[in-house]
Kinemage of the C-alpha trace (Angstrom):
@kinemage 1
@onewidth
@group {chain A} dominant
@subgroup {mainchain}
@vectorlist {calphas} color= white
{ca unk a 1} P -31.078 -10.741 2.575
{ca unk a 2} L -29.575 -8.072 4.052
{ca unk a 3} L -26.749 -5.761 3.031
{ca unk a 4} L -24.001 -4.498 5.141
{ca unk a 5} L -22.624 -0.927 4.749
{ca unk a 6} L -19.135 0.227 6.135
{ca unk a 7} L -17.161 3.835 6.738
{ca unk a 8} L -15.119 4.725 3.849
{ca unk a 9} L -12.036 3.737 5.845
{ca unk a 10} L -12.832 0.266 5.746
{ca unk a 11} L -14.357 0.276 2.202
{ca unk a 12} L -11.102 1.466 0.961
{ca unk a 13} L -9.207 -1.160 2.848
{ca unk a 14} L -10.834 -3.756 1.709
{ca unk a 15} L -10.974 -2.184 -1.782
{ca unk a 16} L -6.876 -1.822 -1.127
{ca unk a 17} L -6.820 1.749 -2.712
{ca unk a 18} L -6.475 5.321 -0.170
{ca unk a 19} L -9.693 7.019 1.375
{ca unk a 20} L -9.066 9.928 -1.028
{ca unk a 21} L -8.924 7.442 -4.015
{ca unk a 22} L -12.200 5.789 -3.040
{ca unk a 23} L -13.479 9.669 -1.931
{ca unk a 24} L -12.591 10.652 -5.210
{ca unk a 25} L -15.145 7.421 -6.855
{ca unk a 26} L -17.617 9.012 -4.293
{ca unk a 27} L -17.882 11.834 -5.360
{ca unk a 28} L -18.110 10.862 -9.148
{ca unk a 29} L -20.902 8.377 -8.092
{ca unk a 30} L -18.595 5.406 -9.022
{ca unk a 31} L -19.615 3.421 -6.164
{ca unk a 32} L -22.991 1.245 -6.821
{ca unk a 33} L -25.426 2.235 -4.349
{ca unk a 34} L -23.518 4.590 -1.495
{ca unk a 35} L -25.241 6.797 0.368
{ca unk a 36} L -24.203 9.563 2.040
{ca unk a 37} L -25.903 10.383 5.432
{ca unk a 38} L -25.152 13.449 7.160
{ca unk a 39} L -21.254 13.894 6.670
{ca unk a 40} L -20.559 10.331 6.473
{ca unk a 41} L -20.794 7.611 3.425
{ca unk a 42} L -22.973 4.191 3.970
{ca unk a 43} L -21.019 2.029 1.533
{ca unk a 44} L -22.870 -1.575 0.861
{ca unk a 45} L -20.974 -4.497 0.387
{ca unk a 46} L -21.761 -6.873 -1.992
{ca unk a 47} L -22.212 -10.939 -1.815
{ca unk a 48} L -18.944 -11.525 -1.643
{ca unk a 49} L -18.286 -8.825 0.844
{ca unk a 50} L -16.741 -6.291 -1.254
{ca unk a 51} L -18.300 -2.654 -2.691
{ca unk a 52} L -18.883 -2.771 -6.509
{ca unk a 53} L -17.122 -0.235 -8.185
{ca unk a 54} L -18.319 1.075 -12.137
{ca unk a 55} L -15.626 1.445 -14.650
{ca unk a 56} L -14.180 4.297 -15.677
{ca unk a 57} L -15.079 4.987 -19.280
{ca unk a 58} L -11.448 5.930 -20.178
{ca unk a 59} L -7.909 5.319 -18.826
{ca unk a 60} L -6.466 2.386 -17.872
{ca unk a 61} L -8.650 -0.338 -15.253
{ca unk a 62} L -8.758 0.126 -11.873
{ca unk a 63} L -6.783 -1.640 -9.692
{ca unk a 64} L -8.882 -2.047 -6.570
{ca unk a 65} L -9.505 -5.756 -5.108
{ca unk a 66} L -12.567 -7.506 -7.019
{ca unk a 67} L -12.296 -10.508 -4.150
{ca unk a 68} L -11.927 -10.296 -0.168
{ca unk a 69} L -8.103 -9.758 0.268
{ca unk a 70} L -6.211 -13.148 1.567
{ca unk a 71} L -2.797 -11.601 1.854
{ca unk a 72} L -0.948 -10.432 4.932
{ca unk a 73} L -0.477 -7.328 5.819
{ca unk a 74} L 3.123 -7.166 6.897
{ca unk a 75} L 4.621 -3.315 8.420
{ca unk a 76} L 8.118 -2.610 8.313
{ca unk a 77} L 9.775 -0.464 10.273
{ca unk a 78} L 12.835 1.418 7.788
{ca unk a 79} L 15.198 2.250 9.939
{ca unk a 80} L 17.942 3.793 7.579
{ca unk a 81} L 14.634 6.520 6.872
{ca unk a 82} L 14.593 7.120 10.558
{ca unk a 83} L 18.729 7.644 10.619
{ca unk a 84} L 18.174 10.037 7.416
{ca unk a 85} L 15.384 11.941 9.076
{ca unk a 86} L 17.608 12.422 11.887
{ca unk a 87} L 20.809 13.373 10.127
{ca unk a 88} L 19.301 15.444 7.622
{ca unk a 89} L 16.362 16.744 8.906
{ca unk a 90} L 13.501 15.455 7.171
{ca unk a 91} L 10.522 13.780 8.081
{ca unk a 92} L 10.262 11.138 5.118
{ca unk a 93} L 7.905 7.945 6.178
{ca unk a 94} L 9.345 5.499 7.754
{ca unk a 95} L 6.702 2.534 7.491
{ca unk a 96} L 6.077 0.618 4.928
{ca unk a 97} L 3.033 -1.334 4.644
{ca unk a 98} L 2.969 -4.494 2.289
{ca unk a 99} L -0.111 -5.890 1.144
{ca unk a 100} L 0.366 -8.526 -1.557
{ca unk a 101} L 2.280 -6.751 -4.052
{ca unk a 102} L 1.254 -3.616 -3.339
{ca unk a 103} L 3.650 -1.260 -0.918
{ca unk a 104} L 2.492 2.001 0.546
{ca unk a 105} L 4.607 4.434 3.080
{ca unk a 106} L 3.351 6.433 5.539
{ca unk a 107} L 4.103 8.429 9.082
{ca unk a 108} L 1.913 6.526 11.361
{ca unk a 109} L -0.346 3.240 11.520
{ca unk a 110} L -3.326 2.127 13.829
{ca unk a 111} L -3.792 -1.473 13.674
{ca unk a 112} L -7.667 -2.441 14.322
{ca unk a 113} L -7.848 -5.986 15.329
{ca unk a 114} L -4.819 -8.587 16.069
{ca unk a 115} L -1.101 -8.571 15.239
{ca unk a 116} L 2.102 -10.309 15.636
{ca unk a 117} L 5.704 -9.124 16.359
{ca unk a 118} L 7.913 -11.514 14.480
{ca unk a 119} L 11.800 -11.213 14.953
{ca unk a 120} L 13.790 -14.202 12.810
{ca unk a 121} L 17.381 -13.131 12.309
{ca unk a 122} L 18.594 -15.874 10.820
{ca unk a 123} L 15.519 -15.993 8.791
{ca unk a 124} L 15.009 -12.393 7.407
{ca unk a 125} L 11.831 -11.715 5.360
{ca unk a 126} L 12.985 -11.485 1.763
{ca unk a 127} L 9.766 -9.959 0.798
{ca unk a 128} L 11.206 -6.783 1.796
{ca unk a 129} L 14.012 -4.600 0.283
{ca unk a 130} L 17.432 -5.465 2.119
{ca unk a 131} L 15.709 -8.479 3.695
{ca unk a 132} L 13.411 -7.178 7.184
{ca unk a 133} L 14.909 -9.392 10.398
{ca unk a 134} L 11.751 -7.786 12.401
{ca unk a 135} L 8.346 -7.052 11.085
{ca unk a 136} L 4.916 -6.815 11.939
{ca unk a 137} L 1.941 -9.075 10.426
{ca unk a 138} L -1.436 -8.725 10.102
{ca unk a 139} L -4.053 -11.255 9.539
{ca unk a 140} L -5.966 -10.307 6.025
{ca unk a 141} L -9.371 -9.266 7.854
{ca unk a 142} L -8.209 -6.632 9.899
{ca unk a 143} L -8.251 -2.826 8.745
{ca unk a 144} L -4.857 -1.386 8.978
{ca unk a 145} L -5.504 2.219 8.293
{ca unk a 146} L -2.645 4.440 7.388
{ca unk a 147} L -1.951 8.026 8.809
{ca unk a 148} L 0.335 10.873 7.389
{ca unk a 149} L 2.169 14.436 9.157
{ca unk a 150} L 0.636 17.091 7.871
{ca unk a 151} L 4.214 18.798 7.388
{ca unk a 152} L 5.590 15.226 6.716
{ca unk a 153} L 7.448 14.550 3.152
{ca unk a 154} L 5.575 12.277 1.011
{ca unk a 155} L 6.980 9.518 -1.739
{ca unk a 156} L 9.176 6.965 -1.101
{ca unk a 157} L 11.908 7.072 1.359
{ca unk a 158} L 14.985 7.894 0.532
{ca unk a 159} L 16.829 4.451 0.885
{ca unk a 160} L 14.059 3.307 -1.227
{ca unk a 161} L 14.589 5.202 -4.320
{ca unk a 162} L 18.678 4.503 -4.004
{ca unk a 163} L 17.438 0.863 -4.416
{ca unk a 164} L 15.334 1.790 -7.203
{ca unk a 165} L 18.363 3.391 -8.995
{ca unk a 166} L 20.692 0.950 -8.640
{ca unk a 167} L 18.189 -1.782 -9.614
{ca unk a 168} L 17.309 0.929 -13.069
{ca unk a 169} L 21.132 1.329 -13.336
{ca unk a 170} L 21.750 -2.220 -12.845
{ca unk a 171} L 18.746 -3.215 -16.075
{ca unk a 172} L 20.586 -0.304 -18.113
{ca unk a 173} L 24.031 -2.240 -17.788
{ca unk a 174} L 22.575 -5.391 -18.689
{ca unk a 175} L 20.415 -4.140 -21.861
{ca unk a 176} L 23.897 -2.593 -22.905
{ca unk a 177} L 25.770 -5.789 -22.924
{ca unk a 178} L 23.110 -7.361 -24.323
{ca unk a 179} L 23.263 -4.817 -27.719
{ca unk a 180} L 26.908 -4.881 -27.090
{ca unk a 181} L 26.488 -8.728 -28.085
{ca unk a 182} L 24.075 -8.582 -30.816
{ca unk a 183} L 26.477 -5.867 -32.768
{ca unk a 184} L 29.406 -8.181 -32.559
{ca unk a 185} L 27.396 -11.302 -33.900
C-alpha cells in the first residue's frame, strides 16, 4: 500500500485547525510520521485519508477532524464589517468562513477547486448571523485556504461581537427572571 503525503496547507484543512496550529504539532513532533524535507513538511495521510495526530498529555482534547470532513464550506461576505472599515477606518475581516460548526474570519480567501454563487432572497441562509441572502459554497473536498493583512485587525468583526453581547445580555435577562421566580415561590 502506499501512503500519500500533503503540504501543511492541506493537512491543516483537512485536519480543520490553522497552518500555525498544525505548525505548532510539527514542531512538537505531534504528527505520526511527518517528515520534513528541505523547508517543507511531507505529512502522510492515514487509511481513512486523514494525518494522525498524538494527544497532548495535558489540557483539554484536541479538536481537529478524526474523519474526512462532509460539511460545506459556505463564505460570507459581512458587509456591515466592510461599512465599519470604511467609516471608521479599520481593516477588521470581512469573511467569514463556516465549516460545520466551526466559524473563522479572515482578510482574503483562495478557493482551490469548484464553487457556487448562491443568491436566495426570499430564502436567506439561517446558518449565518442576521440570515446571509448571498453566499458562497464549497463542496467538502476542496481546500479553502484562508489569508490575513499583515496590518489587518484580527478577532471577530465588529457586528459580530454586538451580536454576541446582545445574545450574553439577552441569557443574563433571562437567568434573572428565572431567580426572580424561584425567590417568590
Amino acid at each position: 500500500m502506499t501512503t500519500s503525503y500533503v503540504s501543511t496547507t492541506e493537512a491543516a484543512f483537512l485536519l480543520n485547525i490553522s497552518t500555525g496550529r498544525l505548525r505548532l504539532l510539527l514542531n512538537t513532533r505531534r504528527v505520526i510520521d511527518a517528515k520534513k524535507v528541505g523547508r517543507f513538511w511531507r505529512i502522510p495521510l492515514n487509511h481513512r485519508g486523514m494525518p494522525e495526530i498524538t494527544p497532548g498529555r495535558r489540557g483539554p482534547q484536541g479538536t481537529w477532524n478524526k474523519f474526512q470532513r462532509e460539511a460545506k464550506t459556505i463564505v460570507h461576505v459581512l458587509r456591515k464589517t466592510i461599512d465599519y472599515n470604511r467609516d471608521y477606518g479599520t481593516s477588521y475581516p470581512a469573511v467569514a468562513v463556516k465549516v460545520g460548526d466551526k466559524k473563522d474570519y479572515c482578510h482574503a480567501l483562495k478557493i482551490k477547486g469548484d464553487c457556487q454563487i448562491i443568491y436566495q432572497p426570499h430564502q436567506p441562509n439561517r446558518s449565518q448571523a442576521g440570515g446571509a441572502r448571498l453566499w458562497i459554497e464549497v463542496e467538502p473536498e476542496n481546500i479553502v485556504e484562508r489569508v490575513y493583512f499583515s496590518d489587518g485587525d484580527y478577532g471577530p468583526p465588529p457586528e459580530v461581537v454586538q451580536q454576541r453581547a446582545k445574545a450574553k445580555e439577552k441569557s443574563q435577562k433571562k437567568k434573572s427572571k428565572k431567580k426572580g421566580k424561584k425567590r417568590s415561590s
